[in-house]
Each structure stands twice: as structure tokens, then as C-alpha cells.
C-alpha positions in Angstrom: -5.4 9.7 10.4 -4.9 5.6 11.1 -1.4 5.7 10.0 -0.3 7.9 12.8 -2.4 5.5 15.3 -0.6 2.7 13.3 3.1 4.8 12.7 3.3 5.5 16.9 5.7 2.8 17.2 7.7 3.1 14.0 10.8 3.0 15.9 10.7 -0.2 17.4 8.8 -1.5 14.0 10.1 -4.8 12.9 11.3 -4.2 9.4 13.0 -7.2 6.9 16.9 -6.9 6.3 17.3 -7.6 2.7 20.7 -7.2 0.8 20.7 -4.6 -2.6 20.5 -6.5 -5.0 17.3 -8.4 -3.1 15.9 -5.5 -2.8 16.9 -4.6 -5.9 14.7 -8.0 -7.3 11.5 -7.4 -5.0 11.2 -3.8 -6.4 11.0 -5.1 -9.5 8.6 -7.5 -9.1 6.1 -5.1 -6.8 6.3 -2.5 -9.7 3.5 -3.3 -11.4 1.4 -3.5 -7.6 -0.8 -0.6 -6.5 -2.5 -0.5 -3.7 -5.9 1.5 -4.0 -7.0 3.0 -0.1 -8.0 6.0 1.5 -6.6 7.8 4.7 -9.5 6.7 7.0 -9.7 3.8 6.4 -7.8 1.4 9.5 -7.5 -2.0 7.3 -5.8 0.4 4.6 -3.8 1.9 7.8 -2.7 -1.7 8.6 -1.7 -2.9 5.1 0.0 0.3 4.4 2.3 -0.5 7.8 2.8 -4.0 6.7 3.9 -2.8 2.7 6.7 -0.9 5.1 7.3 -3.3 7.4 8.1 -5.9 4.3 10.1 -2.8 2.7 7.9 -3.1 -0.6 8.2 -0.3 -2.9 4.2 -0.2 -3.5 2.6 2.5 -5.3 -0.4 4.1 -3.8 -3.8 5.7 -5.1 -6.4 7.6 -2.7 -9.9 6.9 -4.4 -11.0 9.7 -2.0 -8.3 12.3 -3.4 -9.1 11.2 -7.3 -11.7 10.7 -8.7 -9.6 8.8 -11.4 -8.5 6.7 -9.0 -12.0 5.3 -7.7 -13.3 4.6 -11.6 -10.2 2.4 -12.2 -11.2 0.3 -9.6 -14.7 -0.2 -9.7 -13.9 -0.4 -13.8 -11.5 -2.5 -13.2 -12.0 -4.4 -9.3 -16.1 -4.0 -9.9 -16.1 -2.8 -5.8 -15.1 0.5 -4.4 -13.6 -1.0 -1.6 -10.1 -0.9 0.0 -7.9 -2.0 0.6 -7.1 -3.0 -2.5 -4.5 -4.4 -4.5 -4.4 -4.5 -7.9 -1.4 -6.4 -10.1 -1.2 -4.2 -13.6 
């Protein structure tokens, strides 16, 4: 829902130029990042935007599409609230 409000100007978005084998080095080192969200929420909607923006290769988990998803973070963040980004 926010990222199309967000995504409207994805065009003329400002995204970071990096070479292969930079990008190559910051996908290995966001690998073990998730970011824990859900679709209506608009500070998840801007994060999300700026993970693309940066071209970060960031995995994503909806705590409002699993169930799993929402125990690992209050188990493991003691909040359910998003955005949040966890380092595993």
C-alpha cells in the first residue's frame, strides 16, 4: 500500500552506482540483515525505498503474513514493532 505512495517516482529515484565486485562485497555483508515490516506500515514503506535506493540486497519478513515471523521478533527484538532490523 505505502510502497506504491513511496515507488511513484521510482524513475527518477536516486540510486548508488557501485561496481561488481562492490556490490559483490556489500551483498555479502547485508546477508545476514533482515528487515522485519508489514505492508501498511509508512516508516517500513520508507526504509524499504531507502534498502533500494542504497541497492542493499536485504531480506524481508511480513510479521503480518507469518505468524513465524512476528514470534522471532518479539523472541528475539522483545517489541513487535517495525521497522525492524535484525543482524543474524
Amino acid at each position: 500500500m505505502f510502497d506504491e505512495w513511496f515507488d511513484k517516482d521510482i524513475k527518477t529515484e536516486k540510486t548508488l552506482s557501485r561496481t561488481d565486485e562492490e556490490q559483490a562485497h556489500v551483498d555479502k555483508e547485508t546477508s545476514k540483515m533482515v528487515l522485519y515490516h508489514y505492508e501498511t506500515c509508512m516508516f517500513c514503506a520508507r526504509v524499504k525505498k531507502t534498502i533500494r535506493q542504497l541497492k542493499l540486497n536485504i531480506r524481508t519478513r511480513d510479521i503480518h503474513l507469518d505468524e513465524t515471523h512476528m514470534r522471532e521478533l518479539v523472541t528475539n527484538g522483545g517489541k513487535p514493532t517495525v521497522p525492524c532490523l535484525r543482524i543474524e
